[in-house]
matplotlib code that plots the C-alpha trace (Angstrom):
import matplotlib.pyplot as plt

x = [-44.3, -45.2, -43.8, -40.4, -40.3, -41.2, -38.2, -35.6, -37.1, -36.0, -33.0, -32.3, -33.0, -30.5, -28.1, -28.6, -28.1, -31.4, -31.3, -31.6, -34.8, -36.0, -35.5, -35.9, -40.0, -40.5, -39.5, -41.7, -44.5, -44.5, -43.8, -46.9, -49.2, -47.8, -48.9, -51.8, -51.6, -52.3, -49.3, -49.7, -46.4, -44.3, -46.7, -46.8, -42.8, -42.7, -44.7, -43.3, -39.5, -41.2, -42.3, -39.7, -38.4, -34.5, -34.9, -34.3, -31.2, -29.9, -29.9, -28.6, -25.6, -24.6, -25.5, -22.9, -20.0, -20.9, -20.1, -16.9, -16.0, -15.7, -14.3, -11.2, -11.7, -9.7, -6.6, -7.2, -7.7, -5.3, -2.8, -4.5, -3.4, -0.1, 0.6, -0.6, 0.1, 3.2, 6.4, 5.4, 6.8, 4.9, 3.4, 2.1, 0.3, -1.7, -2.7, -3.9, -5.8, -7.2, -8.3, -10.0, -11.9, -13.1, -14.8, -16.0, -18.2, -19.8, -20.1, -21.1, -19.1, -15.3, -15.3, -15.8, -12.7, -10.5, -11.4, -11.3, -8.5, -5.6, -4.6, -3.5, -2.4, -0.8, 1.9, 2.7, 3.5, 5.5, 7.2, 8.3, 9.8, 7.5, 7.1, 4.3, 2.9, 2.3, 1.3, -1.5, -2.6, -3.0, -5.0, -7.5, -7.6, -8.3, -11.4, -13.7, -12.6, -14.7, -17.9, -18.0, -18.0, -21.1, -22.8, -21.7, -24.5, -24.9, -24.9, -28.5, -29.4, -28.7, -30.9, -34.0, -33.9, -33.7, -35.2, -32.5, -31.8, -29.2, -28.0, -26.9, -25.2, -23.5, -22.1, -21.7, -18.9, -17.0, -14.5, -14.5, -13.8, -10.8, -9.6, -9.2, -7.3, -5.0, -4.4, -3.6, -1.8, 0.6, 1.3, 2.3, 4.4, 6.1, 6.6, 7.6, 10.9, 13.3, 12.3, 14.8, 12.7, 10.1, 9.0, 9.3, 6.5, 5.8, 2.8, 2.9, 2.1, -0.5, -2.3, -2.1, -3.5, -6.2, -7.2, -7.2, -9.6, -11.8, -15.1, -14.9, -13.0, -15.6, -18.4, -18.1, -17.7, -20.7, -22.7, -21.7, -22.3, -25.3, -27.0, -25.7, -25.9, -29.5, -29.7, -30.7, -32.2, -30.2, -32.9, -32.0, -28.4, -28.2, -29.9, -28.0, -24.8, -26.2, -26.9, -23.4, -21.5, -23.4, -23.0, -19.3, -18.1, -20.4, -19.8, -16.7, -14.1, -16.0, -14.8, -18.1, -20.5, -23.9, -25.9, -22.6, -21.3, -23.8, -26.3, -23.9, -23.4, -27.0, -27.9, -24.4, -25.5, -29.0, -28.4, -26.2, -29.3, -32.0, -30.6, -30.5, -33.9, -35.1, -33.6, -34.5, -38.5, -38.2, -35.8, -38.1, -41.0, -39.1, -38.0, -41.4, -42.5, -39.7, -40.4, -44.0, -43.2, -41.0, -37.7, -35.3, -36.7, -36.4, -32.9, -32.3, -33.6, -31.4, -28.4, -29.3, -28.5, -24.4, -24.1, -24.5, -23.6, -23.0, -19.3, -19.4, -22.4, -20.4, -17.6, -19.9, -21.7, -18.4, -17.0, -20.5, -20.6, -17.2, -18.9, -21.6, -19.6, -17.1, -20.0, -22.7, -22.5, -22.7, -26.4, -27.9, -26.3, -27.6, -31.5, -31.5, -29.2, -30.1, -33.9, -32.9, -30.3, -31.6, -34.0, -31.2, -29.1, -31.9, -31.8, -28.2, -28.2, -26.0, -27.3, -29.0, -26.1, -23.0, -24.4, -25.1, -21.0, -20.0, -22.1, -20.7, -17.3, -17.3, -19.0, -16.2, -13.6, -15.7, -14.3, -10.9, -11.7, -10.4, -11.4, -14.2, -14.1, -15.1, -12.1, -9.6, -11.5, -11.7, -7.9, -7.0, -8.9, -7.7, -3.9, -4.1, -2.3, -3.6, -6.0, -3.6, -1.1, -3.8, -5.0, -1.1, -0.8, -4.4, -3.5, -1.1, -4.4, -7.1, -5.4, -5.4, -9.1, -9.6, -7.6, -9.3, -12.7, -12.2, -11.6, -14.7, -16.9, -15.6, -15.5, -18.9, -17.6, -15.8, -19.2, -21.6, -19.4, -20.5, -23.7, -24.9]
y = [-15.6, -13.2, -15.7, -15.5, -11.6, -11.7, -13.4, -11.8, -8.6, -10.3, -11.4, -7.7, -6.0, -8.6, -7.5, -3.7, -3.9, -4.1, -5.5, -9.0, -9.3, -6.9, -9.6, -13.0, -11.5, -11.0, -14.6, -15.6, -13.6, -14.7, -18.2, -18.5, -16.3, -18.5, -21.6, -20.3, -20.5, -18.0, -15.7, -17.0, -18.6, -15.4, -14.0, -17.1, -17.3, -13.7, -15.0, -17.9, -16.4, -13.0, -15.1, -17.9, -16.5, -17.3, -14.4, -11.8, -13.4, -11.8, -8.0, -8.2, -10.4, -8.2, -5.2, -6.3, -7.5, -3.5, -2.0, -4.6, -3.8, 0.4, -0.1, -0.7, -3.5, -5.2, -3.7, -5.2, -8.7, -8.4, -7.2, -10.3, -12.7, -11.1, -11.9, -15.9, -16.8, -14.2, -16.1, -19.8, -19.9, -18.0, -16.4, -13.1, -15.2, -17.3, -14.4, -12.8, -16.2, -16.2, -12.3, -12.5, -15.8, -13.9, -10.6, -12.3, -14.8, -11.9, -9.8, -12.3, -10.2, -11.2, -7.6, -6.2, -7.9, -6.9, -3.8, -3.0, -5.2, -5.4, -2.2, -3.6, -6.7, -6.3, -3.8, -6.2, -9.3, -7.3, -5.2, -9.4, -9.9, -12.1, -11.7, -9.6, -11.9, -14.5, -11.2, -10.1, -14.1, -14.8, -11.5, -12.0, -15.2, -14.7, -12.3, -15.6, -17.6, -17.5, -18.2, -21.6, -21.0, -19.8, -16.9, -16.5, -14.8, -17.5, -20.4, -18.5, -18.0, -21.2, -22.9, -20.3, -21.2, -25.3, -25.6, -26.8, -26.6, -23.4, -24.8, -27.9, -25.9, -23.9, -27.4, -28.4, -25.9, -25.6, -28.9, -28.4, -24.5, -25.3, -27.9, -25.2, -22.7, -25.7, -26.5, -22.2, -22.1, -25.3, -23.2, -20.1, -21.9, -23.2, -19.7, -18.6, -21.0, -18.6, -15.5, -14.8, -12.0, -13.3, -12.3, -13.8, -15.0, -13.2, -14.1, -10.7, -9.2, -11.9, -11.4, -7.7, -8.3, -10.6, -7.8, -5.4, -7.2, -9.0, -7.7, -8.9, -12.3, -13.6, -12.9, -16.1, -18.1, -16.4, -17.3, -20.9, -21.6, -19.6, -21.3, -25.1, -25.0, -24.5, -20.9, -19.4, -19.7, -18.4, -15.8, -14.2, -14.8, -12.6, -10.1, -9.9, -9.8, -6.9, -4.9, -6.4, -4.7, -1.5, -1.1, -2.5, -0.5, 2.9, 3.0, 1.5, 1.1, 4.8, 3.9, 5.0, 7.7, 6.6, 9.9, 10.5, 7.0, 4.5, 5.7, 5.5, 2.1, 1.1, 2.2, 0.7, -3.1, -2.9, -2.1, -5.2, -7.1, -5.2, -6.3, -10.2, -10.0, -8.3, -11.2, -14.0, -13.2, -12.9, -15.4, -18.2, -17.1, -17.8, -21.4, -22.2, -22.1, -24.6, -27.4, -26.9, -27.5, -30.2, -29.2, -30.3, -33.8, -34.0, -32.5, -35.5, -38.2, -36.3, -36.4, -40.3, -41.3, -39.9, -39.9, -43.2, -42.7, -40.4, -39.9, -39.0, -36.8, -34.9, -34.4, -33.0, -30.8, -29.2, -28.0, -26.7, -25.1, -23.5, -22.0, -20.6, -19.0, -17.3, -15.6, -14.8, -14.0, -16.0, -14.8, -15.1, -18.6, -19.8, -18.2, -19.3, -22.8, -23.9, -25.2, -26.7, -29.0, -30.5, -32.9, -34.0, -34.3, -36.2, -39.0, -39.6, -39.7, -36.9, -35.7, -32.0, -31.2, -32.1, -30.8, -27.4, -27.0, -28.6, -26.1, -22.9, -24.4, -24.0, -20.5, -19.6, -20.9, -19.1, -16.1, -16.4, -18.6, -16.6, -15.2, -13.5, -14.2, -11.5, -10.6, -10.6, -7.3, -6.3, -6.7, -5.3, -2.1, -2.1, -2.9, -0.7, -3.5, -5.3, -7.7, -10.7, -9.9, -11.1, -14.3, -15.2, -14.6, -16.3, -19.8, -21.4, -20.7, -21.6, -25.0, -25.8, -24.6, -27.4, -30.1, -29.1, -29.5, -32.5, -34.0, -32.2, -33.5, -37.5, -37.2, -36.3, -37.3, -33.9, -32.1, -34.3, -35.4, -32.5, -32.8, -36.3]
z = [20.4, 23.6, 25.8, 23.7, 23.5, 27.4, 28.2, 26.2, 27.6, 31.0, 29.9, 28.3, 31.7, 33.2, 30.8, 31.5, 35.2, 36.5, 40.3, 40.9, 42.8, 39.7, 37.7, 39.7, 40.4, 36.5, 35.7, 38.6, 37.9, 34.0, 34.8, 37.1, 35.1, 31.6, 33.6, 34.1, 38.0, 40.9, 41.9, 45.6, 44.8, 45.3, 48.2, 50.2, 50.0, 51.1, 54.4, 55.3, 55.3, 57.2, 59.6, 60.4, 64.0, 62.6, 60.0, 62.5, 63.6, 60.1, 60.8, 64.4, 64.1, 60.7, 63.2, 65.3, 62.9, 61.4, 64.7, 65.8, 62.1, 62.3, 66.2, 67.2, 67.7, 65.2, 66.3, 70.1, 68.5, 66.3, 69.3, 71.0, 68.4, 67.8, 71.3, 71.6, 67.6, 67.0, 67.7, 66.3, 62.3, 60.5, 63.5, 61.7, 58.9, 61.1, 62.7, 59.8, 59.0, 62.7, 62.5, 59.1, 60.0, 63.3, 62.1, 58.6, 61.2, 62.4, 59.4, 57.0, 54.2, 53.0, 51.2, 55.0, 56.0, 53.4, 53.6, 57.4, 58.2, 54.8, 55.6, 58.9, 58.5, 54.7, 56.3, 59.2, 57.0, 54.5, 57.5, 58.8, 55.5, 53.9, 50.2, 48.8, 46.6, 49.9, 51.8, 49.1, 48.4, 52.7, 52.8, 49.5, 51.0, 54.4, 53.3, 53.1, 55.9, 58.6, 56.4, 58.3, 62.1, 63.9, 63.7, 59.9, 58.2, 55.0, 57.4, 58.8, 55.3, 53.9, 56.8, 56.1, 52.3, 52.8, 56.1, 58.2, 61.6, 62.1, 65.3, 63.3, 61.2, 63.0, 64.5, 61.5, 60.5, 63.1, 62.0, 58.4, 59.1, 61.3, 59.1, 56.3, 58.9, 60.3, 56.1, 55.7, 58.4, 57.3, 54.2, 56.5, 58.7, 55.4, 54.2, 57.2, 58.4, 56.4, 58.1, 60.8, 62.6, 64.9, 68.1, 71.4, 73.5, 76.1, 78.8, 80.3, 76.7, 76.1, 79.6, 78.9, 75.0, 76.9, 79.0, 76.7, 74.4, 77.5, 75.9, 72.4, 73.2, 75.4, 72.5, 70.5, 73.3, 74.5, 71.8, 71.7, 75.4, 75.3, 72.2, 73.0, 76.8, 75.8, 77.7, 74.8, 71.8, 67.9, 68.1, 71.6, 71.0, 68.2, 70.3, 72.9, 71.0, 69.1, 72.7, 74.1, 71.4, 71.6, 74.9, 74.8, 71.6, 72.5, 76.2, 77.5, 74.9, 73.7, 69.8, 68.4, 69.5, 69.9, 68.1, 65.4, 64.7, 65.2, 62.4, 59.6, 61.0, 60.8, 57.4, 56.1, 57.7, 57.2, 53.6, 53.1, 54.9, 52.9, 49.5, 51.2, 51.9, 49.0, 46.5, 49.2, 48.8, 45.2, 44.2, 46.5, 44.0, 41.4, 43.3, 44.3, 40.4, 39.8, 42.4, 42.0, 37.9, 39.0, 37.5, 39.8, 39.7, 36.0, 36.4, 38.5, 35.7, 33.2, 35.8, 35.9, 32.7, 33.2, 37.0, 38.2, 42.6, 45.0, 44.9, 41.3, 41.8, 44.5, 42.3, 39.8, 42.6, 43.3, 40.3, 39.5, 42.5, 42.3, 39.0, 40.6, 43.5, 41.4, 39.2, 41.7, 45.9, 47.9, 49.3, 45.5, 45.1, 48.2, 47.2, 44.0, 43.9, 46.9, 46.5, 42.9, 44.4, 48.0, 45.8, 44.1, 46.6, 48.4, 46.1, 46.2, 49.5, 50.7, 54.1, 54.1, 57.2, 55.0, 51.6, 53.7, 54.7, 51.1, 49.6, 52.0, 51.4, 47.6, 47.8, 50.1, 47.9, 45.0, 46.3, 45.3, 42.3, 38.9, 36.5, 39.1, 42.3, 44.0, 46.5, 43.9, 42.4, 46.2, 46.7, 43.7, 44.5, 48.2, 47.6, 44.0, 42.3, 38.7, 39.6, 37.6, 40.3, 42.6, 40.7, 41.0, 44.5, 45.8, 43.7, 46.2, 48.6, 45.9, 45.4, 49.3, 49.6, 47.1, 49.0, 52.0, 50.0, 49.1, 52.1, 53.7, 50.7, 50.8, 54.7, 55.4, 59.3, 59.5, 59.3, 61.5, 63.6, 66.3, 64.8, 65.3]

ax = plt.figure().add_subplot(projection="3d")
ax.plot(x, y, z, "-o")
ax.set_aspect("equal")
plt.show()
């Protein structure tokens, strides 16, 4: 009977608001102490992830997404892409794709994009005539994409929590990712043949765009080169990104003042990265209790008895999945999902690289997934317009996320093919 009143007091606080790591170190605190175990579980969990070298990776690359973020830097990229994207078909909306999937990578946060760059690139497409339910679905859209390609904050966290290599990962993405812009883009392109006003391409604009933005172009390619020409390691990459920007955003572009600006910036990012943090060490107590009790095996024998191979345990995985990511983030699906599926996954045979992207895929799509998907409360706030309006608009682009899901999760090829 105290057990039972125990948890419905848990389940009461959940109810009420109370923060997620709150309640993910109750449960794990009962559940050890009911089982008559040592607490070690949540303590040791705390240690391992404080000291993994990766974890630092976390607050510097978010760090410098922050600063690119409040910069102006999306206005030179977005001049940049104007200038080498803006006269094919549909020329505005691929750049809109192509922005968004940039400065989400680095920030690790859709609601960052939509925020910092719709009121940007929602007047551009309407000014080029496109319609402004296309215009609100490509930007509510667009929030997510670059969730995929290297050095996206939830590919580092997914590898902490299941003990993958990052590098890998960040491999991993970079196909499937494209595939989804190339499938976006196809769609833009379509919606774009009837509009009669397009620019011309001009290679003195582009060259001068290209100049303009020198600085912040060259970072991902930095980052690539640096980490797979085996210069440096995740670790020191994220470093020295966070120290290019400064110096690159504080002292010759002069956007942001180093004493007025760059403060606000820092408590802004490092509260995104505190609140990770704080739910990853609690929610891996929690975790720890569940392998140790062996639940995710018995799941497995359960699963067994309906779910009889891997294709149809795939299918299965996405559209609980695309559950999960349209009712939690993306950080507290990845702490708390995560360790409960891998064993699963295991014995079905789907390799820890390609469930990793099919995983970050359906979280991404989560995002635009109604009833809750988080950017479509995000749009509707940003573009004051009722947030139905938006689940209209985003499901020409949720049902192409799906096609392109598909074809990620039944051609496990597209994710290892950089990788092995």
């Amino acid at each position: 009977m105290f057990e039972f009143l125990v948890f419905i007091g848990i389940i009461l606080f959940a109810i009420l608001g109370t923060p997620l790591f709150v309640i993910m170190s109750l449960a794990a605190l009962t559940l050890f102490t009911l089982a008559g175990t040592e607490v070690s579980g949540v303590t040791v969990e705390i240690y391992r992830i404080s000291s993994a070298p990766t974890l630092l990776t976390i607050p510097l690359f978010t760090f410098a997404g922050y600063m690119m973020a409040e910069s102006g830097s999306p206005r030179r990229l977005l001049k940049l892409a104007e200038a080498a994207f803006g006269w094919m078909p549909g020329g505005s909306a691929i750049v809109s794709l192509v922005i968004c999937a940039f400065f989400t990578a680095f920030t690790g946060a859709s609601g960052v994009t939509i925020i910092a760059l719709g009121g940007l690139l929602y007047p551009i497409l309407i000014s080029e005539q496109y319609s402004k339910k296309f215009s609100l679905g490509l930007v509510t859209s667009s929030g997510s994409l670059g969730l995929l390609f290297p050095p996206s904050l939830p590919i580092i966290l997914y590898g902490l929590v299941a003990k993958v290599d990052i590098e890998k990962l960040f491999r991993a993405g970079i196909i499937p990712g494209t595939l989804l812009i190339l499938i976006l883009s196809g769609w833009s392109i379509y919606n774009g043949k009837g509009i009669k006003k397009r620019r011309k391409f001009s290679g003195k604009e582009l060259i001068s765009a290209i100049k303009g933005s020198i600085f912040e172009f060259l970072i991902p390619f930095g980052v690539l080169i640096g980490i797979y020409g085996g210069f440096i390691t995740v670790s020191e990459a994220a470093a020295f990104t966070a120290f290019y920007v400064l110096i690159v955003e504080c002292f010759i572009y002069r956007d942001l003042h180093i004493f007025k600006d760059i403060p606000t910036v820092i408590l802004d990012s490092m509260s995104l990265v505190g609140g990770i943090l704080l739910i990853l060490c609690c929610a891996l107590g929690f975790t720890n209790y569940l392998v140790d009790e062996e639940v995710p095996m018995r799941l497995f024998e359960l699963m067994r008895q309906f779910i009889t191979n891997k294709y149809m345990f795939l299918l299965c995985l996405n559209i609980f999945l695309l559950v999960v990511g349209c009712l939690m983030d993306i950080f507290s699906a990845i702490i708390v999902v995560v360790p409960l599926i891998i064993p699963i996954a295991t014995e079905f045979g789907v390799n820890p690289v390609h469930l990793a992207i099919i995983f970050l895929l359906n979280l991404e799509i989560g995002y635009i997934t109604p009833p809750v998907g988080i950017n479509l409360f995000i749009s509707s706030f940003r573009f004051k317009k009722p947030v139905t309006q938006l689940y209209m608009a985003s499901i020409p682009f949720l049902i192409l996320s799906l096609f392109a899901l598909l074809l990620v999760t039944y051609i496990p090829q597209l994710s290892l093919l950089l990788v092995e």
